[in-house]
C-alpha positions as CSV (number, residue, x, y, z in Angstrom):
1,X,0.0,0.0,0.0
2,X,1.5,3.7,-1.0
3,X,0.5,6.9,0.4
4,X,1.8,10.4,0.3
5,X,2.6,11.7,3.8
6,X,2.7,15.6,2.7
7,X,0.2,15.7,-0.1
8,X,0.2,19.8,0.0
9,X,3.3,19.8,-1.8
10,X,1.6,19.4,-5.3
11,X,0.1,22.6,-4.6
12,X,3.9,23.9,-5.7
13,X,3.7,22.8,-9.0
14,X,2.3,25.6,-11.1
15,X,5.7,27.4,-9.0
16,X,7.7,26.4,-12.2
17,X,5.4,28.5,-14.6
18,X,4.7,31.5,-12.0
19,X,8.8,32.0,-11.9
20,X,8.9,32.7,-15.1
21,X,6.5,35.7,-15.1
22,X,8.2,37.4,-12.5
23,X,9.4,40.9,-13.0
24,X,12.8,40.1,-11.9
25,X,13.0,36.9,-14.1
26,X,12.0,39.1,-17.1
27,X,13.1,42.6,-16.4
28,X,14.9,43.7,-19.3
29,X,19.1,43.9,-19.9
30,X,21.6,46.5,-21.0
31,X,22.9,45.4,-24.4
32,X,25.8,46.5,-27.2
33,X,24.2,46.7,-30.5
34,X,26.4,45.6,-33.3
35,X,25.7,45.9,-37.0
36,X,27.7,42.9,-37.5
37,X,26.6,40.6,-35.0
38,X,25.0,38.0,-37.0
39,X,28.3,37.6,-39.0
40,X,30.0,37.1,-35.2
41,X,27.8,35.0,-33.7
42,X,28.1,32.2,-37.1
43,X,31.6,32.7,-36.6
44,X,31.6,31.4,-33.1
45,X,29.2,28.9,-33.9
46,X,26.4,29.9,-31.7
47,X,23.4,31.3,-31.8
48,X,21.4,34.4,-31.7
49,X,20.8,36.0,-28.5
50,X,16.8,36.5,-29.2
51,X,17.0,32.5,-30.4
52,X,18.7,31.4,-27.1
53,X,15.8,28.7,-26.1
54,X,16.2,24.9,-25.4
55,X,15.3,22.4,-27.2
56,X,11.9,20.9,-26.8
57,X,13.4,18.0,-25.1
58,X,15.1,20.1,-22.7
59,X,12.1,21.6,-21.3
60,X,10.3,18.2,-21.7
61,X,13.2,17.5,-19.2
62,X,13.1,20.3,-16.6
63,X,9.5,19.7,-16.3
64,X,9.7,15.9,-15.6
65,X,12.9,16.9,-12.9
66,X,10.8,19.5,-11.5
67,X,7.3,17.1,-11.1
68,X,10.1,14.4,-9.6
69,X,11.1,17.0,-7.2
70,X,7.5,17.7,-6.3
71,X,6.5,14.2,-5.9
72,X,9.8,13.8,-3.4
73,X,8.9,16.6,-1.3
74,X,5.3,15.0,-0.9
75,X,7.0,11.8,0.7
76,X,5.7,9.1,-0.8
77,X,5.8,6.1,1.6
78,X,5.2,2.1,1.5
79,X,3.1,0.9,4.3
80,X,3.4,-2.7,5.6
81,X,0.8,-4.6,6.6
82,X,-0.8,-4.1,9.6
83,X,0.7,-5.0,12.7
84,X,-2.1,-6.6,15.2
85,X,-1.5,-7.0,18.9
86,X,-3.1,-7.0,22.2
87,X,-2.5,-5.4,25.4
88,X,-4.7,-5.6,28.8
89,X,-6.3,-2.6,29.8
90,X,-6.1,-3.1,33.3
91,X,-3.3,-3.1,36.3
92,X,-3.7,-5.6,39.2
93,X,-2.1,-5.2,42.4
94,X,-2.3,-8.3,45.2
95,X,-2.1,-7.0,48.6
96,X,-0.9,-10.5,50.9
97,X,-1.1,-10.5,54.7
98,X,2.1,-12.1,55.7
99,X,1.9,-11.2,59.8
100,X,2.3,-13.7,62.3
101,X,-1.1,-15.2,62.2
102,X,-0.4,-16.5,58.7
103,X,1.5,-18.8,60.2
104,X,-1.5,-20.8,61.5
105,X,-2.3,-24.1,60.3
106,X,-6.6,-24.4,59.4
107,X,-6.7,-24.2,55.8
108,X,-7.7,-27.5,54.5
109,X,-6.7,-28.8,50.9
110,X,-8.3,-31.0,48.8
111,X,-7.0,-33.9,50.5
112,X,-8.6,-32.5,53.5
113,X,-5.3,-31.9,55.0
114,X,-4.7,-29.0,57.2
115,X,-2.4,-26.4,56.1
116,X,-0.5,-23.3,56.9
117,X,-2.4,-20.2,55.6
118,X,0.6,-18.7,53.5
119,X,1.4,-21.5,51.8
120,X,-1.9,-22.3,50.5
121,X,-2.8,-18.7,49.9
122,X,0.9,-18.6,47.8
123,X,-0.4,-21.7,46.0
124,X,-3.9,-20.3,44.6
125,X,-2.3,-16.6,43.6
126,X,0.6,-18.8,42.1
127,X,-2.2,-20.2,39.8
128,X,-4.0,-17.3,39.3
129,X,-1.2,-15.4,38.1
130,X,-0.5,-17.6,35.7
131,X,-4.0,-16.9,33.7
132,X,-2.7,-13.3,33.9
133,X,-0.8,-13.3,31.0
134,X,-0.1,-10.4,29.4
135,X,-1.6,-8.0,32.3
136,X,0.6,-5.8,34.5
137,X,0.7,-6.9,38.2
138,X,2.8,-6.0,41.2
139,X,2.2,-7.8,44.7
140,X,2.6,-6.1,47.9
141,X,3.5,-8.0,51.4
142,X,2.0,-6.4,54.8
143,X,2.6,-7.0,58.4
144,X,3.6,-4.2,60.6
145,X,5.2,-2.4,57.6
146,X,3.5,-2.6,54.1
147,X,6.5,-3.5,51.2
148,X,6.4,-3.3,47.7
149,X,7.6,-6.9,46.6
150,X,7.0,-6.5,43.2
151,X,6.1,-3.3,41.0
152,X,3.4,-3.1,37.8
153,X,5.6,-5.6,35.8
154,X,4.4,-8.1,32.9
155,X,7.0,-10.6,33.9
156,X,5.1,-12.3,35.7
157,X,7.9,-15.4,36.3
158,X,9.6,-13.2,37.9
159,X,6.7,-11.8,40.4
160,X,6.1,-15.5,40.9
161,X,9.3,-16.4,41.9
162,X,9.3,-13.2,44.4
163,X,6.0,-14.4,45.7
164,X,8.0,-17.8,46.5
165,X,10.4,-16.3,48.8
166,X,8.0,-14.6,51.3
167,X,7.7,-16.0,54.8
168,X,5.7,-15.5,57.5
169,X,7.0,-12.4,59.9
170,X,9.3,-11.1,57.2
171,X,7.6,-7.8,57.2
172,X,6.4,-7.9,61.2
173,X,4.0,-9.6,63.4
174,X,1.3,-7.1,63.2
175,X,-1.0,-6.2,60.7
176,X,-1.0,-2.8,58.7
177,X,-4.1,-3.0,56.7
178,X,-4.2,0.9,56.0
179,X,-0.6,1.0,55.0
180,X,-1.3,-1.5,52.6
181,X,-3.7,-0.2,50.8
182,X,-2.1,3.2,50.9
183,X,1.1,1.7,49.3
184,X,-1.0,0.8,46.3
185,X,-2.7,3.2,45.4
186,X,0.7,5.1,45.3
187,X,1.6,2.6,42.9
188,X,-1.4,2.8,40.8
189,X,-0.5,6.8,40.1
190,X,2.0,5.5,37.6
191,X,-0.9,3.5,36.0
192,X,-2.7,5.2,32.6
193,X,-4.8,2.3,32.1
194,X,-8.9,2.5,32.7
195,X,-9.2,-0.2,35.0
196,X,-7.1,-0.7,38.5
197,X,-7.8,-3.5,41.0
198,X,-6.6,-4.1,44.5
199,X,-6.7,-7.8,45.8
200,X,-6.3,-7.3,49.6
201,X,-6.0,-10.7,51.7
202,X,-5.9,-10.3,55.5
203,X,-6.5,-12.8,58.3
204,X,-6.3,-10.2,61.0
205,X,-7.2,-6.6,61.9
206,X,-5.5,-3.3,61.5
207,X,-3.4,-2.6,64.3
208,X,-1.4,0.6,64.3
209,X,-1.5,2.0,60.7
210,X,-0.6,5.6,59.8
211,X,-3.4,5.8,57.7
212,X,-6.9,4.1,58.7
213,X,-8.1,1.1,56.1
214,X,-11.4,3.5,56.0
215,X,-9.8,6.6,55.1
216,X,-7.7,4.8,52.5
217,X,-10.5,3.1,51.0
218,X,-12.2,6.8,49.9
219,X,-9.1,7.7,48.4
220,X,-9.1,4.6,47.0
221,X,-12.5,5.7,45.7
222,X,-11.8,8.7,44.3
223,X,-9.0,7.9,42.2
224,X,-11.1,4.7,40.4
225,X,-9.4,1.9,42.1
226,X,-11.7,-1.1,43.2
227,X,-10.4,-2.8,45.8
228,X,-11.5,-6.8,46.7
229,X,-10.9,-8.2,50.0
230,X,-10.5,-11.4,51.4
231,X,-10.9,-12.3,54.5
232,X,-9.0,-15.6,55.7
233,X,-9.2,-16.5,59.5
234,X,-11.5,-17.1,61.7
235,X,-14.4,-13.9,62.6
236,X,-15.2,-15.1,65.8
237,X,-11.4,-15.4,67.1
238,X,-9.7,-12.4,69.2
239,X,-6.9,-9.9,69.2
240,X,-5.1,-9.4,66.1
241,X,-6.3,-13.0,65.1
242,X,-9.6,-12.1,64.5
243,X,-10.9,-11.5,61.3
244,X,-12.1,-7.8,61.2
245,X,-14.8,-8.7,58.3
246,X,-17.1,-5.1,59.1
247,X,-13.8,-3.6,57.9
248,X,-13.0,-5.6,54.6
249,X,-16.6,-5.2,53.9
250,X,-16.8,-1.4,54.2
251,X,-13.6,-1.4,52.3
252,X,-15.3,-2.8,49.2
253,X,-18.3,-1.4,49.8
254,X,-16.7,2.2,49.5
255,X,-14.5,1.3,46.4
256,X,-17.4,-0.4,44.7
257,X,-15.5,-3.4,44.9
258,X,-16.4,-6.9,46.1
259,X,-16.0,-8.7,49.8
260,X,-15.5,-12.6,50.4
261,X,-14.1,-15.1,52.9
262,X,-12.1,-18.5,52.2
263,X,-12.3,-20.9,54.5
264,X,-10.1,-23.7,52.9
265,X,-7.9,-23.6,50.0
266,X,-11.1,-24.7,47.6
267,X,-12.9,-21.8,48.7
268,X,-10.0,-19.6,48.4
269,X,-9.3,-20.9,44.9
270,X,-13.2,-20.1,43.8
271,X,-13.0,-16.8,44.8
272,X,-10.0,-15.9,42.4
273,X,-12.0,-17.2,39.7
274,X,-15.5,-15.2,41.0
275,X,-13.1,-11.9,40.7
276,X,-12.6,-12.6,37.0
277,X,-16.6,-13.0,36.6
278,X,-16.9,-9.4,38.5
279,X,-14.0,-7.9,36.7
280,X,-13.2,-9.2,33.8
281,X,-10.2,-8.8,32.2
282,X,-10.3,-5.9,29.0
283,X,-7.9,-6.2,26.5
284,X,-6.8,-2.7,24.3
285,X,-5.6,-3.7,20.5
286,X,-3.1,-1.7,18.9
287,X,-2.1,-1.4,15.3
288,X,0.7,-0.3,13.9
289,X,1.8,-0.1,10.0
290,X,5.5,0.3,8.9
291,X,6.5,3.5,7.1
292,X,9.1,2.7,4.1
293,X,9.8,6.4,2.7
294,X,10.2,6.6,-1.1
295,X,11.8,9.8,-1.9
296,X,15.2,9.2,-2.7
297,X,13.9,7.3,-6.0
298,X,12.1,10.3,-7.6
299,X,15.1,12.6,-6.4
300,X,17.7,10.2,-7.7
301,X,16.2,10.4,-11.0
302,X,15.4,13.7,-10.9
303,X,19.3,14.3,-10.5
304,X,19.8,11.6,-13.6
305,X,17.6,13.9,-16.0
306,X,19.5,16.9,-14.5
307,X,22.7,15.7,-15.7
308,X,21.3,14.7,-18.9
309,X,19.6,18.4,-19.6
310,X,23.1,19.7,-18.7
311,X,24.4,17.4,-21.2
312,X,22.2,17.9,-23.7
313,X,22.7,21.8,-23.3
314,X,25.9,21.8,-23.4
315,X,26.4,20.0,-27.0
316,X,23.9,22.1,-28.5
317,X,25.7,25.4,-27.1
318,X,29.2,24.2,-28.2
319,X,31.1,25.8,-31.0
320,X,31.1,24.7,-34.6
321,X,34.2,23.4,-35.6
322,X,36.1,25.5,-37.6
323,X,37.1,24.3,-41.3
324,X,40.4,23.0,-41.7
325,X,42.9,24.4,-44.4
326,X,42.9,22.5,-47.8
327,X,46.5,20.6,-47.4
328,X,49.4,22.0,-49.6
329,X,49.7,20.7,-53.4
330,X,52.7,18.0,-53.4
331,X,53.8,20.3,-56.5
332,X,54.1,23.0,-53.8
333,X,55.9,20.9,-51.3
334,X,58.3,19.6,-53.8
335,X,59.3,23.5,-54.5
């Protein structure tokens, strides 16, 4: 496919003809009459001043050079076909609880086994983030400080691998719930995309954040980030292992977001797949075509017929040769 990226410049053709009825172009010259300039100008071979013109094929040429240097300054181009691809249109950030109360053992498998909370919590988001491909994500561990484990990336191997090597207590026993969710919504300001979602898993209470899980939930709000929580423990339990669910629920209720609780790894796993029913992923497609710029072919040619109107001018303007003496009579040598 061609196309002209600066189709205005046609609009300088006519320039050729306009140049030529100047003032300046045609203003007259001072000039030396001679009464025998005709017998002059055959003796140097040339022509008349008043009969100066090119040739019809010379002007056939600067013509064609100047419509070549026309069509060059309007940029023709080549265009590829076009280039397809797909790019989510949404950021997802999974807030984990990794305070001391992780640590507990009551989260049943499917074998009925009991198991510690982390691990089965890092199992489920480890296949969950698998059926992200192609989305930006970025994980954020909480306890008594909130940390940013991994930013917005697409490599999602590598958050993986970083969700792998959290352990229980790494970031303190407590739980900062408000710090949490404060810490992504800073890293959501570097999002463009329509759509931002915070996962937040907790299995205990806020205790001691700078900023409350309320107060960052209407930010939260205000700046279009849904928030999900999770609630993983046990409601009825006390101090910082109990559940606060009033708070999780508030906290989606304020970022028009969505509130559940796992009580084994099953349930755990289903509610992953129930967030991709309430928020499903949106995907932007981009095109692209590949510009190929044709000019130098109509100026290189343009420069070709240049140097052959130069040519061609220059034989027509050259001297006649003059005749050569009639050679000497052998009779005349001989004397």
């Amino acid at each position: 496919m061609m196309e002209l990226a600066n189709p205005w410049a046609f609009a300088l053709l006519p320039l050729l003809w306009l140049v030529r009825w100047l003032p300046a172009y045609r203003r007259p010259l001072a000039a030396l009459r001679l009464p025998f300039f005709d017998q002059l100008v055959e003796a140097a071979g040339s022509t008349k001043a008043g009969e100066q013109r090119r040739s019809p094929l010379s002007r056939l040429l600067q013509l064609t050079i100047w419509v070549l240097i026309v069509v060059a300054l309007a940029r023709p181009e080549k265009l590829s076909e076009p280039i397809v691809w797909q790019s989510a249109a949404r950021d997802l950030i999974l807030a984990v609880d990794i305070s001391g109360s992780m640590d507990e053992r009551d989260l049943v498998d499917s074998e009925d086994q009991p198991r510690q909370r982390l691990a089965a919590v890092k199992d489920v988001i480890r296949d969950f983030v698998a059926d992200r491909e192609g989305e930006r994500l970025a994980l954020i561990v909480f306890g008594t400080r909130a940390y940013v484990q991994a930013p917005l990336t697409e490599d999602l191997d590598t958050l993986t691998a970083l969700l792998d090597q959290t352990e229980v207590g790494m970031a303190g026993p407590h739980t900062a719930l408000g710090d949490a969710m404060g810490l992504a919504i800073r890293q959501f300001e570097a999002s463009e995309v329509e759509q931002r979602l915070l996962v937040l898993l907790s299995d205990g209470a806020d205790t001691g954040s700078r900023m409350s899980p309320i107060n960052a939930a209407n930010i939260a709000a205000q700046r279009d980030v849904h928030v999900v929580t999770i609630a993983i423990g046990d409601p009825d339990g006390s101090g910082e292992n109990r559940v606060d669910t009033d708070t999780l629920k508030a906290i989606a209720d304020t970022t028009d977001g969505a509130f559940f609780t796992a009580a084994d790894q099953q349930a755990l796993a289903a509610v992953y797949q129930r967030i991709d029913e309430l928020a499903p992923r949106k995907v932007a497609t981009h095109s692209y075509r590949e510009h190929r710029s044709l000019s130098h072919w109509p100026l290189a040619l343009a420069g070709l017929l240049a140097l052959l109107m130069l040519t061609l001018d220059r034989r027509s303007h050259a001297p006649a040769t003059p005749p050569q003496p009639a050679s000497a009579r052998p009779e005349e040598d001989a004397a």
